[in-house]
C-alpha positions in Angstrom: -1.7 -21.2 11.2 -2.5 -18.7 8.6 0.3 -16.4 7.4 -0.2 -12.7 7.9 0.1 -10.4 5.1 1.9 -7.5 5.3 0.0 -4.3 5.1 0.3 -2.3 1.7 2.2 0.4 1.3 4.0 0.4 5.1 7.6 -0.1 4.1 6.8 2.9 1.7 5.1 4.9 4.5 7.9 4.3 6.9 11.0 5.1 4.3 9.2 8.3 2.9 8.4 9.3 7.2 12.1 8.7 7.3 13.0 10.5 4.1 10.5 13.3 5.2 12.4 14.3 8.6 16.1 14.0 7.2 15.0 16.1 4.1 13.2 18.5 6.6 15.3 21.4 6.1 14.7 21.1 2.1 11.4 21.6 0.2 11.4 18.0 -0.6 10.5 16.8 3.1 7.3 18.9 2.8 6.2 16.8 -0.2 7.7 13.7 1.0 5.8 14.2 4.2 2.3 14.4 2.7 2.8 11.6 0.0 3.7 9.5 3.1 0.5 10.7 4.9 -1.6 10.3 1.9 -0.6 6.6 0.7 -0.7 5.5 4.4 -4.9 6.1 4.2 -6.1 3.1 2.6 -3.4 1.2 4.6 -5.0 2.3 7.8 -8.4 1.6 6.4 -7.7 -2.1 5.5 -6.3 -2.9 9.3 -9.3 -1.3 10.5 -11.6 -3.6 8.3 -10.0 -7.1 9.6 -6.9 -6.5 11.8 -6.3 -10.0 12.4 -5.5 -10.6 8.6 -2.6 -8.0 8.3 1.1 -7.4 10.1 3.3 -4.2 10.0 0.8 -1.7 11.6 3.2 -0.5 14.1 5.6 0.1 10.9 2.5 2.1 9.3 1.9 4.0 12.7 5.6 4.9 13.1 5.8 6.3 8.8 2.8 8.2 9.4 4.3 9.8 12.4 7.2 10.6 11.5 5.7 12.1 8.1 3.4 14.2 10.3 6.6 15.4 12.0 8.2 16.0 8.9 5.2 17.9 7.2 5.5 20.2 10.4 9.0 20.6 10.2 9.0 21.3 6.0 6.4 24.0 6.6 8.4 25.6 9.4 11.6 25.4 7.0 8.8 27.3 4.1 7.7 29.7 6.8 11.3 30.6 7.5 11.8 31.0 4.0 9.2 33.3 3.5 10.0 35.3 6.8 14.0 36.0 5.3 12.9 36.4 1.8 10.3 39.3 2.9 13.0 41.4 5.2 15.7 40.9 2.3 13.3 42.2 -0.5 11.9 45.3 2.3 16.0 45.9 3.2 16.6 46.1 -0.8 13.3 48.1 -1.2 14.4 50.6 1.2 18.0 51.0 -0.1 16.6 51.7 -3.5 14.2 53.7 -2.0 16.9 56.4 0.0 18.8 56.1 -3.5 16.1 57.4 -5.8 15.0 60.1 -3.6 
C-alpha cells in the first residue's frame, strides 16, 4: 500500500487558524487570519486534483476555519477600534471647541 503524503502547507494553515483566534483581540490575528486563508488555496486545489494521493484535509479544513473565524473576529476588534477612536477624537473636538469660543 502506497503511503499518503501529507498536504502542503496544513500544519501551517492549522497553527496560523489557531494563532489567528487567540491573537483576535490584537491586529496581528487579522493578518494571521488571511495568510492562513491565503496559503491554504493551492492546498485545497491539490486535494481536489487527486484526493486519494494526499492526508491531512480535515487538518486543512479545520486552519482554514478557524482563520476565517479569526479574520472576522480581527476586523470586529479594527471596527471597534475605529468606533472608540472616532468618539474620543469628537469628545476632544468638542472640549476644545467650548474652550476656544
Amino acid at each position: 500500500m502506497e503511503e499518503k503524503e501529507t498536504l502542503p502547507n496544513a500544519v501551517a494553515t492549522l497553527v496560523l487558524g489557531i494563532c489567528s483566534i487567540v491573537f483576535g483581540c490584537l491586529f496581528i490575528g487579522l493578518v494571521l487570519g488571511i495568510v492562513g486563508l491565503a496559503i491554504s488555496g493551492s492546498s485545497v486545489k491539490l486535494n481536489a486534483q487527486d484526493p486519494n494521493k494526499y492526508n491531512g484535509y480535515q487538518m486543512l479544513n479545520a486552519g482554514r476555519i478557524m482563520s476565517i473565524i479569526g479574520i472576522i473576529l480581527g476586523a470586529i476588534y479594527v471596527l471597534y477600534y475605529i468606533v472608540v477612536v472616532v468618539i474620543i477624537g469628537t469628545a476632544g473636538f468638542s472640549l476644545w471647541n467650548m474652550q476656544h469660543q
